[in-house]
GUFI-922500 format. One record per residue (C-alpha): y, z, x; residue in one letter. Coordinates in steps of 0.5 Angstrom, whole numbers. Each point is the difference from the previous one (the first is absolute). Layout:
      Y      Z      X  resn
      Y      Z      X     a
...
//
This chain:
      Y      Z      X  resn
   -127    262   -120     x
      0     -8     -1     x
     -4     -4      5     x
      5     -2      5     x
      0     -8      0     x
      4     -5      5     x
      2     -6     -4     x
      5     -7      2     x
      5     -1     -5     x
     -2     -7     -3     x
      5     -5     -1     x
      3     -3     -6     x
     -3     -6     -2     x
      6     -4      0     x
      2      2      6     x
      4     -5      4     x
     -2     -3      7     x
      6     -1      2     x
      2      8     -2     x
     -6      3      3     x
      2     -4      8     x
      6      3     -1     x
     -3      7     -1     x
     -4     -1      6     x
      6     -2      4     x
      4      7     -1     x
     -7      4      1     x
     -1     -4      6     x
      8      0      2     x
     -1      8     -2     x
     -7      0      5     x
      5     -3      6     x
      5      4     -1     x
     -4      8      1     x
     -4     -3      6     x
      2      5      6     x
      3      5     -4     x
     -3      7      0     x
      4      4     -5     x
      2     -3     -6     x
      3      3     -6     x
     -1     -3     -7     x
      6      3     -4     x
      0      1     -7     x
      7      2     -4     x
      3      7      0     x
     -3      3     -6     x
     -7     -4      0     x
     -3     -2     -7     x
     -7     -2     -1     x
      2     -7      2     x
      3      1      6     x
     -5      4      2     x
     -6     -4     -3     x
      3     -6      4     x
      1      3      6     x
     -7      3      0     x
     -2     -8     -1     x
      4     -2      5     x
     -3      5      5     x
     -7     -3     -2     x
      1     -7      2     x
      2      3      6     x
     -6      4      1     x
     -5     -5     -1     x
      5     -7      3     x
      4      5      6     x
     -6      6      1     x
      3      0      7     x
      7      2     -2     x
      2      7     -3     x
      4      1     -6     x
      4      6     -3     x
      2      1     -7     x
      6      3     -1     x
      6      2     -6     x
      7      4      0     x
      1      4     -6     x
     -4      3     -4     x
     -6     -1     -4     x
      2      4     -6     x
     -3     -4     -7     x
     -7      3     -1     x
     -4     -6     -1     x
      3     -3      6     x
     -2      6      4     x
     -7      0     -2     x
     -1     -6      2     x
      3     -1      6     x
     -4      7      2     x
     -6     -5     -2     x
      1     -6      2     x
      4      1      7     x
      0      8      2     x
      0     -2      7     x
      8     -3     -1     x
      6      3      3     x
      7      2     -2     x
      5     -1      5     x
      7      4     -1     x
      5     -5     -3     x
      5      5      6     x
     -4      0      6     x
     -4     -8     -3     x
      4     -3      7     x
     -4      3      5     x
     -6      1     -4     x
      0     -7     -1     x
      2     -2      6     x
     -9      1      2     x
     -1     -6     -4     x
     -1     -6      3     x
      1     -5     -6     x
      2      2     -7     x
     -3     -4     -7     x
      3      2     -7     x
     -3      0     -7     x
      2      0     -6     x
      8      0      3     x
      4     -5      4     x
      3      1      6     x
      8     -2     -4     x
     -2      6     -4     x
      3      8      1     x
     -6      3     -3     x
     -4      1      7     x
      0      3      7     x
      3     -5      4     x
      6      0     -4     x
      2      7      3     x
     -2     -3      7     x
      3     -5      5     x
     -6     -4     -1     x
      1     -7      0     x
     -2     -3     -7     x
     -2     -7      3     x
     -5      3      4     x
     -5      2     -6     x
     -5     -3      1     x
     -4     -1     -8     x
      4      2     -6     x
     -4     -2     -6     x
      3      3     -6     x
      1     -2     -7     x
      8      2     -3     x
      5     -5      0     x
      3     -1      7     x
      8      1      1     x
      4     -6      3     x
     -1      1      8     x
     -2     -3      6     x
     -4      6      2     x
     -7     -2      0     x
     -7      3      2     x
     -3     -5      6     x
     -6     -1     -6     x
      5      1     -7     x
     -5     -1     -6     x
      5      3     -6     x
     -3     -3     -7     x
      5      3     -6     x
     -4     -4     -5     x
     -6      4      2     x
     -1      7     -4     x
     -3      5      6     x
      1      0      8     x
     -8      1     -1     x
     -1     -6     -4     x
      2     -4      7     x
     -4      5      4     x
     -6     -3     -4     x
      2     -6      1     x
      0      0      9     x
     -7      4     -1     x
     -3     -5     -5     x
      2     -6      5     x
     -2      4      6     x
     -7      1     -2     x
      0      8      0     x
     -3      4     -3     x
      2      6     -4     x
     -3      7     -2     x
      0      2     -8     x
      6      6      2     x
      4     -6      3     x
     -1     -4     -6     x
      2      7     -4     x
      6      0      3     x
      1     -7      0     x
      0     -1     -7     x
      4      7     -2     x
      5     -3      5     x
      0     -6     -5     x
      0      4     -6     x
      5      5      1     x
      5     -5      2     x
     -1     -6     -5     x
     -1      6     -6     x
     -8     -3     -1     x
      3     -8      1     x
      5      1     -5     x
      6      0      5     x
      2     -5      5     x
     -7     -3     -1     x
     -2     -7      4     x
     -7     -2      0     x
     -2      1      7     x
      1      7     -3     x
     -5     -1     -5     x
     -4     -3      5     x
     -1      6      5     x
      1      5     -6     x
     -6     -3     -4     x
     -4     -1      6     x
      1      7      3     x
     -2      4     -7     x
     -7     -2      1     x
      0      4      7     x
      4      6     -2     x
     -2      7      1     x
      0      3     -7     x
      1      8      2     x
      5     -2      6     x
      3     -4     -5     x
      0      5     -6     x
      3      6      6     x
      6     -3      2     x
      2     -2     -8     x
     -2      6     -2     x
      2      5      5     x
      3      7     -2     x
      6      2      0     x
      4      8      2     x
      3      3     -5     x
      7     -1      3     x
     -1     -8     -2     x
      0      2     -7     x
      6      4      1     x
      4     -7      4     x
     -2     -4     -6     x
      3      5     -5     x
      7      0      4     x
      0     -7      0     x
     -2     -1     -7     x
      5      5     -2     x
      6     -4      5     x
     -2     -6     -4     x
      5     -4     -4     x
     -1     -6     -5     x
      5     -6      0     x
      1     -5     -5     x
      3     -8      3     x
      6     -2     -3     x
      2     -6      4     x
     -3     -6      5     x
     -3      4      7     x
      4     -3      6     x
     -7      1      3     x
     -3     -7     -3     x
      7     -4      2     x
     -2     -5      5     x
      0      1      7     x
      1     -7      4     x
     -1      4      7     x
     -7      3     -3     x
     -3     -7     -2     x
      2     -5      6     x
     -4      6      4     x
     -5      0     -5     x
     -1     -8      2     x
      1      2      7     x
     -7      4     -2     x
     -3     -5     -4     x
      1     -6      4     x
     -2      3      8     x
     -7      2     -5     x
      0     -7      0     x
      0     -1      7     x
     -6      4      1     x
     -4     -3     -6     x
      0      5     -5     x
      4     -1     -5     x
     -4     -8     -3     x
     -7      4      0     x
      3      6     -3     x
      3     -4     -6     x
     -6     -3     -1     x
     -3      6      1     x
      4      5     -4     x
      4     -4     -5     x
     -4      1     -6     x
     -2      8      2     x
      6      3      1     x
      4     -3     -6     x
     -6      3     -4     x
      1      7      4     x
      8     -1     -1     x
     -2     -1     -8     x
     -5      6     -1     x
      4      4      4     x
      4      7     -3     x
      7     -2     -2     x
     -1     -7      2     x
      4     -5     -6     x
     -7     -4     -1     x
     -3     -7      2     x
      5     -3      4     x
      2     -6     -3     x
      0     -5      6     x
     -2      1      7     x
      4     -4      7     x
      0      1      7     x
     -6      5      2     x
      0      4     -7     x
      8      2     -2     x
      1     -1     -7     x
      3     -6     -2     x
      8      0     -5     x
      0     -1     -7     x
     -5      1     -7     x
      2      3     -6     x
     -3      7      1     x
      4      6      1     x
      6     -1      4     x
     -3      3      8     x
      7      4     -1     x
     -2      3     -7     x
     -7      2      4     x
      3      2      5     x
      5      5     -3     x
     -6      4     -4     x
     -1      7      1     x
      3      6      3     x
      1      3      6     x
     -2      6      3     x
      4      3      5     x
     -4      7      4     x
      4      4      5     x
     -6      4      5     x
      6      4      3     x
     -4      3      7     x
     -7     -3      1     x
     -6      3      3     x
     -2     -7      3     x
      4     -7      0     x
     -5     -4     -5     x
      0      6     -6     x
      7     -5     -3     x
     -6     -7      0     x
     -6      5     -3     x
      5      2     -6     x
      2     -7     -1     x
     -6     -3     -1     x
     -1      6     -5     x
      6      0     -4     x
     -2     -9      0     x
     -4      1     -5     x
      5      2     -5     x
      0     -3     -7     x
      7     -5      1     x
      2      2      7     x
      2     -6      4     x
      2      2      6     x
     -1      7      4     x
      4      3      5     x
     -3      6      4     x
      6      3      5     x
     -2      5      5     x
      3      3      6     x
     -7      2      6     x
      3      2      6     x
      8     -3      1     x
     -2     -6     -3     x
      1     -1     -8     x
     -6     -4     -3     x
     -1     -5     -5     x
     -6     -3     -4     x
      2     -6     -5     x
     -5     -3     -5     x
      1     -5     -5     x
     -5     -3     -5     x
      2     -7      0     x
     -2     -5      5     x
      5     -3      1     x
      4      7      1     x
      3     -1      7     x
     -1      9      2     x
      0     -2      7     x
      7     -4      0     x
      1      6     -5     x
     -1      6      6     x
      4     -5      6     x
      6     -1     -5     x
      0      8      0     x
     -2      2      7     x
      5     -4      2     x
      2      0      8     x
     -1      8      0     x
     -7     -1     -1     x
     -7     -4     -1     x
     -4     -3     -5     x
     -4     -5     -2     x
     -6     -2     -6     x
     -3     -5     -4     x
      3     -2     -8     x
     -4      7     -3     x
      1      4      5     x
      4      2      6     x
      2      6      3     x
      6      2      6     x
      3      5      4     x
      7      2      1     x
      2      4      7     x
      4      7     -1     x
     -1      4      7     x
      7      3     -1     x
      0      2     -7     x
      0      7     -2     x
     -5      2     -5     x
      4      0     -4     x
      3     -7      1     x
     -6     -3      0     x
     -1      2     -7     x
      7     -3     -3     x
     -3     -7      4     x
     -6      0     -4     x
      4      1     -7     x
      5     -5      2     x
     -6     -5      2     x
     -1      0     -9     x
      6     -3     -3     x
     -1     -6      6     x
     -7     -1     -2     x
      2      1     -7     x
      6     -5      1     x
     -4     -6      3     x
     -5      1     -5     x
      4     -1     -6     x
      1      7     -3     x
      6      2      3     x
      3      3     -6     x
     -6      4     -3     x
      0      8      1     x
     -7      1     -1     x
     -6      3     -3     x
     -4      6      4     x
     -7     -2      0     x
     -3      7     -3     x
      6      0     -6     x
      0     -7     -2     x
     -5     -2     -6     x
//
């Protein structure tokens, strides 16, 4: 067993002034804001993943060590289902709680103040959204998905969709608080980054190179090889066998309605853009980030190369005599696997990760039903994909959604369906994906037929 050490995460050198006081501001507002409370619950989403659970283990921490007098719970509705996910949360956090999603009013009704990380209050994909629980009264919410146009915000609302992992922002508050962390938290902390940003080839900023390259020095290698490696039952094979053989290969034969743009989208991004400025995020993160993130957008898997020009805090700039963005774009197939009934919720996110390493797959589209709700995972290998605006077109007012340009998942509500029709619901969300992705008219290869 390696020596258990305690270290404080150093700063980037490049670290602004102005950006660390601003952290200090919402460490110090966070600090104010537990004062007096005896029960509080750090929240993570439904179906936690390792950055869910690294970053609510990192906020507890911080409180731990700032707020000794106050108690906090970690807590989750759902299921746990993905192996690695389990076996970390069995590590790391062994002392969290599930609460019922059917009884979650009244089993919250214990707390006395509420923290959500790696979510947001607008999102569907947390207890409070089956409780009366009043959105505007979370105390923190600290998450890194792209937020919807809503009023509804947590008293301190820090939302970064640039940065890759909700750990990453966790980092982050504990470097700037000066709190110590021991090699397991930092194991944890650097899975929660890797696993969300693919090894910093997804949705990568360089305050995500910064915690990851700095956190690798304090991991603890057998934990860190035991979650990555755990094993797996007999009947996980089986699943997979299932779903490879419910896999079908479409061609693109037309432009992807997907990419068309949305005006409602980018006037919300530039709302998200400029109340950073207001904070003092967005002049030192350009400084800071610009040449990093064009580097990992470049190196990244089906990125479309150097970028020929950056503007306004990274985005590619118009123009060049390169590939068309349209021609790049519209390379690669689309993989389309139906689950059918899942033994857990996040089964459809596990085989699309796996079907994404396939030779000229563009797009992966992973439906399942769990429960009485149809399950939906997206993946895409552009970066420029827009997956989650994919998965909110889809899920429509029948259901929730959301995601980044890669990778994006959402849930649509069938508690009246038979089984039956729950099934027929699932096949008839294909040709809607197909159609919005551009391949309305192909009938498809079966994976396990095509050469």
């Amino acid at each position: 067993m390696e020596e258990t050490l305690t270290a404080v995460l150093p700063l980037p050198e490049d670290y602004g002034g102005r950006r660390r006081s601003s952290i200090e501001r919402r460490v110090q507002q966070i600090l104010e804001l537990v004062e007096g409370k005896n029960n509080l619950l750090v929240l993570m989403h439904n179906d936690p993943d390792p950055d869910a659970i690294a970053s609510a283990r990192a906020l507890e921490e911080l409180l731990r060590i700032h707020a000794p007098a106050t108690g906090v719970t970690l807590g989750h509705g759902g299921i746990i289902g993905r192996a690695e996910n389990r076996t970390m949360a069995d590590e790391i956090v062994p002392h969290k709680v599930r609460i019922s999603q059917r009884a979650a009013a009244a089993e919250m009704s214990v707390y006395d103040g509420v923290m959500l990380v790696d979510t947001q209050p607008v999102a569907a994909n947390h207890l409070l959204w089956s409780t009366d629980y009043p959105g505007e009264e979370v105390l923190v919410a600290i998450d890194h998905h792209p937020p919807r146009r809503s009023q509804l915000r947590a008293k301190v609302h820090d939302v970064r969709p640039d940065v890759g992992a909700s750990s990453t922002l966790l980092c982050e508050y504990l470097a700037v608080a000066e709190v110590p962390i021991d090699r397991r938290l930092a194991t944890a902390l650097f899975y929660g980054i890797k696993s969300d940003t693919m090894g910093l080839s997804r949705q990568t900023s360089a305050l995500d190179i910064w915690a990851y390259s700095t956190l690798r020095h304090l991991v603890e290698t057998d934990l860190l090889n035991r979650i990555e490696h755990v094993q797996v039952p007999r009947t996980y094979f089986r699943s997979i066998s299932d779903a490879l053989a419910n896999t079908t290969i479409y061609t693109v034969s037309m432009p992807s309605a997907v990419d068309e743009e949305d005006e409602e989208e980018a006037e919300e991004a530039e709302e998200i853009l400029e109340e950073d400025e207001t904070d003092g995020y967005r002049s030192d993160l350009e400084r800071f980030d610009l040449d990093i993130i064009a580097l990992s957008r470049m190196l990244a898997p089906g990125s479309p190369g150097p970028p020929t020009g950056l503007e306004d805090g990274g985005e590619d700039a118009d123009g060049g005599d390169e590939e068309s963005e349209e021609e790049t774009e519209r390379a690669g197939d689309i993989a389309v696997s139906l689950l059918f009934d899942m033994p857990r919720p996040d089964m459809a996110a596990e085989v699309a990760d796996l079907l994404m390493r396939m030779e000229n797959v563009a797009w992966v589209v992973c439906l399942g039903i769990f429960q009485d709700q149809g399950v939906m995972s997206v993946r895409a290998s552009d970066s420029n994909a827009k997956a989650g605006r994919l998965v909110r077109i889809i899920a429509g007012r029948n259901g929730s959604a959301g995601g980044h340009n890669t990778m994006a998942g959402g849930r649509i509500h069938l508690p009246d369906k038979t089984p039956a029709e729950r099934i027929a619901e699932l096949h008839a969300l294909v040709p809607r994906f197909l159609k919005e992705l551009g391949a309305g008219n192909d009938m498809g290869v079966a994976l396990l037929e095509a050469e």
